[in-house]
DOKOL-737836 format. One record per residue (C-alpha): z negated, y negated, x negated; residue number from 1; residue in three letters. Coordinates in Angstrom, 1 decimal, decimal comma. Example, Ala and Ser with C-alpha at 12.3 -4.5 7.8 and 13.67 -1.06 7.14 Angstrom:
<atoms>
        z        y        x   seq   type
     -7,8      4,5    -12,3     1    ALA
     -7,1      1,1    -13,7     2    SER
</atoms>
This chain:
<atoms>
        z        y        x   seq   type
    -12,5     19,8    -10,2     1    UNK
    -13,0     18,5     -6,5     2    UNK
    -16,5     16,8     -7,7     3    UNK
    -14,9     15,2    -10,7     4    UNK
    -12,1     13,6     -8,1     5    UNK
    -14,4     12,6     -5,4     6    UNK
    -16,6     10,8     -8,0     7    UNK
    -13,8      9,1     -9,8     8    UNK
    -12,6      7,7     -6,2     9    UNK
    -15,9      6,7     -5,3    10    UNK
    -15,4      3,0     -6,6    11    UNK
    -11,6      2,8     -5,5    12    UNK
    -12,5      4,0     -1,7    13    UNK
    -15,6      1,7     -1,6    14    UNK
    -13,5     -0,9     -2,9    15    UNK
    -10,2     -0,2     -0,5    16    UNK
    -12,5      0,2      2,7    17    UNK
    -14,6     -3,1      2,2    18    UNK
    -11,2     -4,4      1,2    19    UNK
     -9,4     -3,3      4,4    20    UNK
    -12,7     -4,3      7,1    21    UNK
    -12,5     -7,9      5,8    22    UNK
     -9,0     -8,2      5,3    23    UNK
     -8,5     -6,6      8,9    24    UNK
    -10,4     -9,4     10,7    25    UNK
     -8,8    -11,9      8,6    26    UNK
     -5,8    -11,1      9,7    27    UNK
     -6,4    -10,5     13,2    28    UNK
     -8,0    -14,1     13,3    29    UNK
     -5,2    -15,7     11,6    30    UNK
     -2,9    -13,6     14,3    31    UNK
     -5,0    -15,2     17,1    32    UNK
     -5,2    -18,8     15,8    33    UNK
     -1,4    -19,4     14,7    34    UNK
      0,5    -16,5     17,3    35    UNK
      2,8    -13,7     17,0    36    UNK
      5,9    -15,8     16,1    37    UNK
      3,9    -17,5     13,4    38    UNK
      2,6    -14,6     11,9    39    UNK
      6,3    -12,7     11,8    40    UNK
      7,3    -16,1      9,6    41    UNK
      4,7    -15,5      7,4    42    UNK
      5,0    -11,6      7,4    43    UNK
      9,0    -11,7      6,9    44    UNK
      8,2    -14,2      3,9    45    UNK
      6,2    -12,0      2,3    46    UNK
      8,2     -9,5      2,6    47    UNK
     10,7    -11,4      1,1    48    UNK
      8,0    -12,3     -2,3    49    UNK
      7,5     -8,9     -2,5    50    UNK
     11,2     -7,8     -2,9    51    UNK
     11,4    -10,6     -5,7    52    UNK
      8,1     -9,5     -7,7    53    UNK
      9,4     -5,8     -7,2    54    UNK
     13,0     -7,3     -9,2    55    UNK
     11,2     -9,9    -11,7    56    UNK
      8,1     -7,5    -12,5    57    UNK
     10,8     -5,5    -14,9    58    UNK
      8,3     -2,4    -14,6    59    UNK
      6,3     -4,2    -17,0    60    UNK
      2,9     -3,1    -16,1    61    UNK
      4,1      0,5    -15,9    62    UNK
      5,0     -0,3    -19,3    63    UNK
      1,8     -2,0    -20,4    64    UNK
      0,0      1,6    -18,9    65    UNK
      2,0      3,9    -21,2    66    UNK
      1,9      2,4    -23,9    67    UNK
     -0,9     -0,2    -24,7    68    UNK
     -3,9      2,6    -24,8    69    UNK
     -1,9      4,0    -27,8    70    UNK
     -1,0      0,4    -29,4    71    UNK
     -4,8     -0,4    -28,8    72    UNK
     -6,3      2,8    -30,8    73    UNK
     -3,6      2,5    -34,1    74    UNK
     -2,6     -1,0    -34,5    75    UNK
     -4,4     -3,7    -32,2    76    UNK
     -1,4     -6,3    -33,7    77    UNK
      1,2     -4,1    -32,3    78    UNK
     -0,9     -4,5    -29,3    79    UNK
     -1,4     -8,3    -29,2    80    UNK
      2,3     -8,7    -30,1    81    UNK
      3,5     -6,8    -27,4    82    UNK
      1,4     -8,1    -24,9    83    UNK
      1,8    -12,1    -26,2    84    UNK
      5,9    -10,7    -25,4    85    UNK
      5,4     -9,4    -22,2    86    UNK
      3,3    -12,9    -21,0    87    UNK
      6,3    -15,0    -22,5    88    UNK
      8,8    -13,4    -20,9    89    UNK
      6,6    -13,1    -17,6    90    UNK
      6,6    -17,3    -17,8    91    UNK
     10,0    -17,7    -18,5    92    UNK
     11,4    -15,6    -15,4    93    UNK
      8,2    -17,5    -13,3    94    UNK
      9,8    -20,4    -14,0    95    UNK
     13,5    -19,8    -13,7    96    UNK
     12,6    -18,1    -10,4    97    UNK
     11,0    -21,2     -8,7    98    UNK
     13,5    -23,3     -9,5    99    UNK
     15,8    -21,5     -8,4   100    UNK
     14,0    -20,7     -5,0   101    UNK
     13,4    -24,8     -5,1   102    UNK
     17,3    -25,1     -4,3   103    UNK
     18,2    -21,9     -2,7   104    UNK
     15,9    -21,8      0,3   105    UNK
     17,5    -24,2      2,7   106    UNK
     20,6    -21,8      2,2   107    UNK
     18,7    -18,6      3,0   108    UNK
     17,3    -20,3      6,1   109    UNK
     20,5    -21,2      7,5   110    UNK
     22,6    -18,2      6,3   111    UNK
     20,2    -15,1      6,0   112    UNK
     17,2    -15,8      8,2   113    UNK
     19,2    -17,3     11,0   114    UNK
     16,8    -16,0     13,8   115    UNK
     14,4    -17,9     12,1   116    UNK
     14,0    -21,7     13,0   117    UNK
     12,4    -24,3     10,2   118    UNK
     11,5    -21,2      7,9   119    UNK
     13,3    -22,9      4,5   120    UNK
      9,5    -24,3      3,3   121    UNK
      7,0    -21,6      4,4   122    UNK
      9,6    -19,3      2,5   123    UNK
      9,5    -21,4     -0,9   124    UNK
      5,5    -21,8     -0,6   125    UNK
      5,2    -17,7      0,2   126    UNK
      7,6    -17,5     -2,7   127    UNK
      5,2    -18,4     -5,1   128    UNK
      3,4    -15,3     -5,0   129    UNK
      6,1    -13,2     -6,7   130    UNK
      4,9    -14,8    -10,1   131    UNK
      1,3    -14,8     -9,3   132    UNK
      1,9    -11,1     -8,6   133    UNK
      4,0    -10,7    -11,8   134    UNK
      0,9    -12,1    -13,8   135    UNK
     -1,6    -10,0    -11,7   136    UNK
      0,5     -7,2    -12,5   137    UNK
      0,1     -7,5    -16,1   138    UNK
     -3,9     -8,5    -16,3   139    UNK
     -4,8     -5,6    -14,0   140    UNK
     -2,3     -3,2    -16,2   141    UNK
     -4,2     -4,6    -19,3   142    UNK
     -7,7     -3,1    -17,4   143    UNK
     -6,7     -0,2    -16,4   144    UNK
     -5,2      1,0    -19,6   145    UNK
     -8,9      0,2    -21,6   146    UNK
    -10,5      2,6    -18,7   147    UNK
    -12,3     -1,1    -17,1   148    UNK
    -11,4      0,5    -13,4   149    UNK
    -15,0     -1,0    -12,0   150    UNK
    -14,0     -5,0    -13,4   151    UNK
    -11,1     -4,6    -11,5   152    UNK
    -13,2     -3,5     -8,5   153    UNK
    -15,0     -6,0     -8,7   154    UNK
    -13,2     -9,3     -9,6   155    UNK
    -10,2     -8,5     -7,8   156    UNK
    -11,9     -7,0     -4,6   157    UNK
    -15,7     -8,2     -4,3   158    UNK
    -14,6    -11,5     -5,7   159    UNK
    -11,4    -12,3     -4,1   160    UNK
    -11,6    -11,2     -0,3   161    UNK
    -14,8    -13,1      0,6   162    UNK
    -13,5    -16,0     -0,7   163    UNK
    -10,2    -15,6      0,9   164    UNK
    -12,2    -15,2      4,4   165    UNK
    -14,9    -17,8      3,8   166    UNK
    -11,9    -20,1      3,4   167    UNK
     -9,7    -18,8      6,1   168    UNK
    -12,7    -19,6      8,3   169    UNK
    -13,6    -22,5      7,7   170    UNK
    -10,2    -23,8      7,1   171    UNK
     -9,1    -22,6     10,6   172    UNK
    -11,6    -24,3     12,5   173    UNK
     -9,6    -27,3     11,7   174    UNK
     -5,6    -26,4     12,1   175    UNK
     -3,9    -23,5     13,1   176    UNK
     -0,8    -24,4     10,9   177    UNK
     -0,2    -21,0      9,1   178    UNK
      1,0    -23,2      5,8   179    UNK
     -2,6    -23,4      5,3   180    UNK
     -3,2    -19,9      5,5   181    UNK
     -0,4    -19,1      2,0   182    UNK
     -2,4    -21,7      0,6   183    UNK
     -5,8    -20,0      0,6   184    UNK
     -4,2    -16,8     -0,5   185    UNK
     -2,2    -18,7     -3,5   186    UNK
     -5,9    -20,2     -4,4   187    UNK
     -7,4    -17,4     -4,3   188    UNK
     -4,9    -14,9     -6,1   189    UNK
     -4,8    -17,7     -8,8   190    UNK
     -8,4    -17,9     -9,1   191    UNK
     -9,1    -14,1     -9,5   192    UNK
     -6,0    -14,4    -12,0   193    UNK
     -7,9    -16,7    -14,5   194    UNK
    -10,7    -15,2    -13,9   195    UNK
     -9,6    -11,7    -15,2   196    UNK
     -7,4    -13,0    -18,0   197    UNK
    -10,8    -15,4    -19,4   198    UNK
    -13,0    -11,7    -19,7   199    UNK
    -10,2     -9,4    -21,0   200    UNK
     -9,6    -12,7    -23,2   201    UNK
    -12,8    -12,6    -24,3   202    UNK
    -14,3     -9,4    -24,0   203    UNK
    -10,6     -6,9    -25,2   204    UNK
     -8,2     -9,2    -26,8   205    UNK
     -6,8    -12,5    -27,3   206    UNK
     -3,8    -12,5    -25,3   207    UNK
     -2,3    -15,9    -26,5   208    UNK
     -4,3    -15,6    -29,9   209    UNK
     -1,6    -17,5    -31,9   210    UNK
      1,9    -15,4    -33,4   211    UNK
      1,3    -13,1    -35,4   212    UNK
      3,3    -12,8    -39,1   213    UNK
      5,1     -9,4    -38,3   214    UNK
      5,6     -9,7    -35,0   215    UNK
      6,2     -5,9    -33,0   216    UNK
     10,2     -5,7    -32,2   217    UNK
     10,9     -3,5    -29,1   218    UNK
     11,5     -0,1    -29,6   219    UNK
     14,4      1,8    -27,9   220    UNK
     11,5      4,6    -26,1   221    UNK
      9,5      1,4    -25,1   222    UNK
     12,9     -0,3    -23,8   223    UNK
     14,0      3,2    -22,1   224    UNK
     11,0      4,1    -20,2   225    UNK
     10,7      0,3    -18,4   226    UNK
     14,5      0,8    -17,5   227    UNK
     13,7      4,2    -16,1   228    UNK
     10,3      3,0    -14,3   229    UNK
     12,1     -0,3    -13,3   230    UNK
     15,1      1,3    -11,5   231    UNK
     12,3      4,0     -9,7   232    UNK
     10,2      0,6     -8,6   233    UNK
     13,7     -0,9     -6,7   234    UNK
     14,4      2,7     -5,3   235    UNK
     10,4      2,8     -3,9   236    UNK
     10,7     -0,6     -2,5   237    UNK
     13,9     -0,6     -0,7   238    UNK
     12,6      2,9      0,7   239    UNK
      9,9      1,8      1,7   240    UNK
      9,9     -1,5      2,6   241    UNK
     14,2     -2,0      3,8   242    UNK
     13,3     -1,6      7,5   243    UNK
     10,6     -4,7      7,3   244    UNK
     13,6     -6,9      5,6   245    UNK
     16,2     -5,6      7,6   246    UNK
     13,9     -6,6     10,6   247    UNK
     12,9    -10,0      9,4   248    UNK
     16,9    -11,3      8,9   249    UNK
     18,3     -9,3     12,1   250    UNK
     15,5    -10,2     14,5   251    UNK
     13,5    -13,0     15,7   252    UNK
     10,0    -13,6     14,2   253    UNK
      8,1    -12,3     17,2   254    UNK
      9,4     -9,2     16,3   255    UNK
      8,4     -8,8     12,7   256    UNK
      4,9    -10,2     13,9   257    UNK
      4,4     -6,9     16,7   258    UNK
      5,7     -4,6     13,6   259    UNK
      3,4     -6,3     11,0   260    UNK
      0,8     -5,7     13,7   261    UNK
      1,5     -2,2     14,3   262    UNK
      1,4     -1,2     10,6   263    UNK
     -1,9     -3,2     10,1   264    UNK
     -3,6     -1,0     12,8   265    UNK
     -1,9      2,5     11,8   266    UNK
     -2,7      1,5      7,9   267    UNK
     -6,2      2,2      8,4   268    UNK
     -5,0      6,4      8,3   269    UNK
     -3,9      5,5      4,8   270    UNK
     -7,4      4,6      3,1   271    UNK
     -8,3      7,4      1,9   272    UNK
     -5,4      9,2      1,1   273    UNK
     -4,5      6,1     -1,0   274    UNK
     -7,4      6,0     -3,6   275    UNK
     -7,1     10,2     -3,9   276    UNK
     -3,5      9,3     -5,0   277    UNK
     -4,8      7,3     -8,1   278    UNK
     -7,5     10,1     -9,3   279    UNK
     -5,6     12,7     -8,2   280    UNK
     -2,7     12,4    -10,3   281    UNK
     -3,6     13,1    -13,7   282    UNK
     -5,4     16,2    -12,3   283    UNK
     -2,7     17,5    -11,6   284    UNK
     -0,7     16,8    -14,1   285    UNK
     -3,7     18,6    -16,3   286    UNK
     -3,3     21,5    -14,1   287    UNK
      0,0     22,0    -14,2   288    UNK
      0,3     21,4    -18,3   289    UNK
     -2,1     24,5    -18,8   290    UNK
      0,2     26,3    -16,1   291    UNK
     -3,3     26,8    -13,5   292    UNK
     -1,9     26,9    -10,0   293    UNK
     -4,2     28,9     -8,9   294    UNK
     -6,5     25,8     -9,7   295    UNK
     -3,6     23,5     -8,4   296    UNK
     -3,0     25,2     -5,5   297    UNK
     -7,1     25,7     -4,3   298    UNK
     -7,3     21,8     -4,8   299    UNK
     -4,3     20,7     -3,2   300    UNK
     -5,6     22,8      0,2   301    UNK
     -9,0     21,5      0,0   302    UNK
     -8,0     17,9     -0,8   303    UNK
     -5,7     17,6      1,9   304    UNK
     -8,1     18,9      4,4   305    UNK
    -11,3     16,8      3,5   306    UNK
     -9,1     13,7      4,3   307    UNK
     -7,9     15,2      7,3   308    UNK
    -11,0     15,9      8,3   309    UNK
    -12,2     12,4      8,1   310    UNK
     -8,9     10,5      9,2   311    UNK
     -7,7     12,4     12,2   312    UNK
    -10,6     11,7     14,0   313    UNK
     -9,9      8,0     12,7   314    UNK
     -6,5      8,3     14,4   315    UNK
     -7,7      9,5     17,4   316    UNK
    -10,5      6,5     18,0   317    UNK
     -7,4      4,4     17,1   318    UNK
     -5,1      5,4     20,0   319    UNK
     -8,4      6,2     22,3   320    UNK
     -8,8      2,1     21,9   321    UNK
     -5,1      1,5     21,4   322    UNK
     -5,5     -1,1     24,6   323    UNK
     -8,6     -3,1     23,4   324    UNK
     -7,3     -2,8     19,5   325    UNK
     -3,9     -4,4     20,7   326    UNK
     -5,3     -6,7     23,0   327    UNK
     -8,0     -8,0     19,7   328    UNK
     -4,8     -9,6     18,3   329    UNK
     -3,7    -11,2     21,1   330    UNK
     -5,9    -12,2     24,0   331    UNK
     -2,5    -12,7     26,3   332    UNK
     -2,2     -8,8     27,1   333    UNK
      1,2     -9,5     26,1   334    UNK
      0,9     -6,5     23,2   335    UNK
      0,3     -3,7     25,4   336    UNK
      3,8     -3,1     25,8   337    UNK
      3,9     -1,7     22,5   338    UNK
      1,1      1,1     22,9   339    UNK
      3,7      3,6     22,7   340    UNK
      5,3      2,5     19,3   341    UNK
      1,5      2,1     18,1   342    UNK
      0,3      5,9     19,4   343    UNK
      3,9      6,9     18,0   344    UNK
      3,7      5,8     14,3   345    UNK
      0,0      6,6     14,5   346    UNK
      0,8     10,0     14,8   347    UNK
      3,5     10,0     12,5   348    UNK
      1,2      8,8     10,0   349    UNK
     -1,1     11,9     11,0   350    UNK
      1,9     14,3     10,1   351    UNK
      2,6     12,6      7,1   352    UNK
     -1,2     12,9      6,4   353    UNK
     -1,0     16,9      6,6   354    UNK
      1,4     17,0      3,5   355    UNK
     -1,3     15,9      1,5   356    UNK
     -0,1     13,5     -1,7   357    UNK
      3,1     15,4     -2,3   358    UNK
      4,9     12,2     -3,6   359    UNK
      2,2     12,7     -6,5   360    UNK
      2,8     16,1     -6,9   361    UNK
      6,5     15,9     -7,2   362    UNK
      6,3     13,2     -9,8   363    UNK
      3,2     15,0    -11,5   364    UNK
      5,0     18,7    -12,0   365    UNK
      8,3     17,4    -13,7   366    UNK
     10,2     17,0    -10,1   367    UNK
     10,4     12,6    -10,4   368    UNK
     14,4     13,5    -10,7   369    UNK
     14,2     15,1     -7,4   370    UNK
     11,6     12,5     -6,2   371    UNK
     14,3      9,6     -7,0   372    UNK
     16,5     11,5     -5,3   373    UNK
     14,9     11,9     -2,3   374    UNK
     13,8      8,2     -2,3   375    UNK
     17,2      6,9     -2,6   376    UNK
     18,9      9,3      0,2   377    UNK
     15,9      8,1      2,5   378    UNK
     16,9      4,3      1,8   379    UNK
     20,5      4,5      1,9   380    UNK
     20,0      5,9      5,1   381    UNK
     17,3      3,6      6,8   382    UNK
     19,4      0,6      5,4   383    UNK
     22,9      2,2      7,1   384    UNK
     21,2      3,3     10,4   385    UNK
     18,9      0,0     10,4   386    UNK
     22,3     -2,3     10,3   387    UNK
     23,8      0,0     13,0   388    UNK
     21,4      0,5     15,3   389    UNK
     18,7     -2,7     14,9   390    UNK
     20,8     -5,2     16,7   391    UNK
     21,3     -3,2     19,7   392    UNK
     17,7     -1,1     20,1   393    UNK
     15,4     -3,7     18,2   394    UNK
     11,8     -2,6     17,4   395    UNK
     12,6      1,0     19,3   396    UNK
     15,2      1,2     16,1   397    UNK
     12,9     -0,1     13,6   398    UNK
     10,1      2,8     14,6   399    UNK
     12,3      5,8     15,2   400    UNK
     14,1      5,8     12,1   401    UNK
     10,1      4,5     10,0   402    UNK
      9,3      7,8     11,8   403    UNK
     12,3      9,7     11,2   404    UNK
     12,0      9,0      7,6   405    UNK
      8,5      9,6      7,1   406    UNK
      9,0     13,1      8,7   407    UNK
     12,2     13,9      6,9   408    UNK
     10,3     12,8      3,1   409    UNK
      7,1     14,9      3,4   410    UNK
      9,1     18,0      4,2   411    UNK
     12,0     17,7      1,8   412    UNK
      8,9     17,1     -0,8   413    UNK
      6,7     20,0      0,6   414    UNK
      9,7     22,7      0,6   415    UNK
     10,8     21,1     -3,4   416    UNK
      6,6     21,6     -4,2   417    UNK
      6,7     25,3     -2,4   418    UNK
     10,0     26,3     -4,6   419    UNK
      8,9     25,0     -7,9   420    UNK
      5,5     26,0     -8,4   421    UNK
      4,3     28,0     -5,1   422    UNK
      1,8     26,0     -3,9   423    UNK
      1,4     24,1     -0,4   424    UNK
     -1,6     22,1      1,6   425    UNK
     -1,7     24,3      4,6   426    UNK
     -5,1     26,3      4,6   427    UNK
     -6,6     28,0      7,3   428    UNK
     -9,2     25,4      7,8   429    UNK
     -6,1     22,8      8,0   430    UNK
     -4,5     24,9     10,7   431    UNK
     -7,6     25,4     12,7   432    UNK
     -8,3     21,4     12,5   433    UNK
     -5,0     20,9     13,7   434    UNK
     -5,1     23,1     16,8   435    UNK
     -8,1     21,7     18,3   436    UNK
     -6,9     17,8     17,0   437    UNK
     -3,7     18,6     19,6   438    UNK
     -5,8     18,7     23,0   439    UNK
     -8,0     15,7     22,2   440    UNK
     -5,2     13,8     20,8   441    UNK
     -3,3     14,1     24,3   442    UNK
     -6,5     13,2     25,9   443    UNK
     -7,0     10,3     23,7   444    UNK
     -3,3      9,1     24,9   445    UNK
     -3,9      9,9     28,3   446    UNK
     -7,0      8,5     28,8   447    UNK
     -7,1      5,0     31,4   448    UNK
    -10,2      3,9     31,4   449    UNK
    -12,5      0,3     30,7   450    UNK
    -14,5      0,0     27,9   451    UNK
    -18,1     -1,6     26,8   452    UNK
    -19,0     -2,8     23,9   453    UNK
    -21,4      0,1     23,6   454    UNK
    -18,7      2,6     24,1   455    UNK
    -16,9      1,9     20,7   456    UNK
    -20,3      2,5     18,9   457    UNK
    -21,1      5,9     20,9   458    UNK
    -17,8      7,4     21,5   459    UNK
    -17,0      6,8     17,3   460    UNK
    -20,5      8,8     16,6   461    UNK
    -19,6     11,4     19,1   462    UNK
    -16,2     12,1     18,3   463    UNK
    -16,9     12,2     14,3   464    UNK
    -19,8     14,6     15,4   465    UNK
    -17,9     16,6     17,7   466    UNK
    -15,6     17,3     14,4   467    UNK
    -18,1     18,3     11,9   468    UNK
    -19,4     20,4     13,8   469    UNK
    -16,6     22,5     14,8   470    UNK
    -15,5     22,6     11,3   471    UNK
    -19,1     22,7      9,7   472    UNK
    -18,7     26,0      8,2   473    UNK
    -15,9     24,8      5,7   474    UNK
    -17,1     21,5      5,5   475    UNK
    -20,6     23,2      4,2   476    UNK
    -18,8     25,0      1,5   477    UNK
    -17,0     22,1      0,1   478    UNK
    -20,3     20,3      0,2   479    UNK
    -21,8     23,2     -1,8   480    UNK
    -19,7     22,6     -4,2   481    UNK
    -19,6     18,5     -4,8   482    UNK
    -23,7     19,4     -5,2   483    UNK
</atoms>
């Protein structure tokens, strides 16, 4: 079973890692060229698309997942009907949404973003990615429920960063304005968008085809199941993402640009763990339908500590170079005052790391009530605690309770897991990897010393080496067993 997930994830993590290099250096350039405060415009912007795709997306491509494999196998009319729906209505809110934005962003600037000066027409170009994402949405929906995981791999990864980057560089060796950087994004979301709509159009269906005579009416189960997944999208986003708005409408742009910053860096933990997720989940719920948790539990333990094993030494490069990874994105030094929020959410992320993908598991083994639940407790409170205690503490706010609440999920979810079916992601290989992790990792903090370019290359190898070999006996088995 651990073969058949590591080969599945072989195109997502490939895909998520080349992804995340370019996409890493694109950003930090763009950080460099416009500044800090630029970049928290931008990055509270998006933030603010993103909470608007989340509302207008209707959990339509959750939808589209559950139910267009099935339309596609018995009646490919039902299919095109429903789809040709879904596109109609995805046009109409587009629209009705950017007009709206047209005449409502001079408000916002002067009444909600009020630490924010001049921010009323970078918010209504950003804005223009909610219905690109909408549409995106949809088409990559449409792929993954005809099994084409690779196309999307390819035209919405190897297709769409380089261009974005080619662009970005040569655009920005003649302005530093960031308006130009949305641009280049909007260009190239839109191109990949055509793109993939022209081969599923040719290649799958005709998604605007013409009507058809009997057009498919929406069932009640259809009409259910999006409310359901729709009102479990707004419950993930404002858990999620609440401190970032909160932030961006509280506190000046300089502010949101650190935190962007810091999450950038810290997201590199998250690779991995990300593309399991995706594979992972309808193992699991395969295991857990035939009622093997022996099986379950075996592949939670080993999945969990393969990622560790790779990541943590990840983590620990990461706050070894905290001073010369800070100091990339702004050449000022004026970043280094943060090191201790960036070594503190790393290692938050390298607790949250240990519970393996137990948000998957709980939704996976008929605990998504409980998963709500949880989910809707953790953003009531960030959004209470964030209004009471941002003003006054600022960013120190912001990380505690992003900590808090990372810490405070992963157990309620691990102890939920534990009760219901008996199973956990603590082996003894996990344990032992975490004892020796804690010395170096207070090295790696305590460390003050001035680096070469060299050292990054050699200190990387040694560190990763250093690790497989103390754990090579383990890491030999599970080898043994991919071959």
């Amino acid at each position: 079973m651990l073969k058949l997930i590591i080969r599945q994830a072989n195109w997502g993590v490939l895909a998520s890692v080349f992804a995340f290099a370019i996409g890493f250096f694109v950003k930090t350039y763009v950080i460099r060229e416009v500044g800090i405060i630029e970049w928290g415009k931008y990055a509270t912007a998006h933030i603010f698309a993103m909470f608007f795709d989340t509302i207008l997306s209707l959990g339509i491509p959750f939808v589209i997942l559950k139910f267009f494999p099935d339309f596609m196998s018995n009646s490919r009319e039902k299919a095109s009907s429903l789809i040709q729906k879904i596109l109609r209505l995805a046009i109409r809110i587009s629209i009705v949404f950017l007009v709206l934005m047209y005449f409502v962003t001079p408000y916002l600037d002067e009444y909600v973003y009020i630490k924010i000066d001049a921010f009323s027409h970078l918010l209504l170009i950003v804005s223009l990615h909610a219905p690109i994402s909408i549409f995106m949405g949809i088409i990559t929906s449409l792929f993954r429920s005809v099994l084409k995981i690779k196309e999307i791999v390819l035209y919405g990864t190897f297709f769409s960063v380089p261009l974005r980057a080619i662009l970005t560089f040569v655009v920005f060796q003649y302005t530093s304005n960031i308006i130009f950087f949305v641009a280049i994004e909007i260009l190239t979301q839109l191109l990949t968008l055509i793109l993939m709509y022209w081969i599923f159009h040719k290649n799958d269906m005709k998604l605007f085809g013409g009507r058809n005579f009997e057009e498919y009416e929406v069932t009640n189960d259809v009409k259910t199941y999006g409310k359901k997944v729709y009102a479990t999208s707004m419950v993930l986003f404002f858990s999620g993402q609440s401190l970032s708005f909160i932030l961006g409408i509280m506190l000046p742009p300089d502010k949101m640009g650190v935190y962007s910053i810091l999450l950038t860096i810290t997201a590199l933990s998250l690779v991995l763990n990300k593309n399991l997720r995706k594979i992972f989940a309808p193992v699991i719920s395969k295991l857990y339908s035939e009622r093997n948790f022996t099986e379950l539990n075996n592949l939670y333990k080993q999945t969990t500590f393969l990622i560790s094993l790779f990541t943590i030494p990840l983590a620990i490069l990461i706050i070894f170079f905290s001073d010369e990874i800070l100091n990339f994105f702004s050449d000022t030094g004026d970043l280094i005052i943060y090191k201790s929020y960036l070594i503190t959410i790393m290692l938050a992320r390298v607790i949250s790391l240990l519970a393996g993908n137990s948000g998957t598991i709980m939704v996976m083994v008929g605990l998504e009530q409980k998963e709500l639940e949880l989910q809707s407790i953790r953003a009531v409170l960030i959004i209470s605690l964030a209004l009471l205690f941002v003003k006054k503490y600022e960013l120190l706010a912001i990380v505690s309770l992003y900590i808090i609440s990372i810490i405070f999920v992963n157990i309620v979810q691990l102890f939920h897991i534990f009760k219901k079916i008996n199973v956990s992601p603590f082996s003894k290989e996990l344990l032992y990897l975490i004892l020796i992790s804690v010395p170096i990792i207070w090295f790696s903090i305590d460390q003050n010393y001035s680096f070469q370019l060299y050292h990054y290359f050699f200190i990387s190898i040694g560190v990763y080496l250093m690790y497989f070999s103390i754990m090579y006996y383990p890491l030999k088995k599970i080898i043994k067993e991919l071959l």
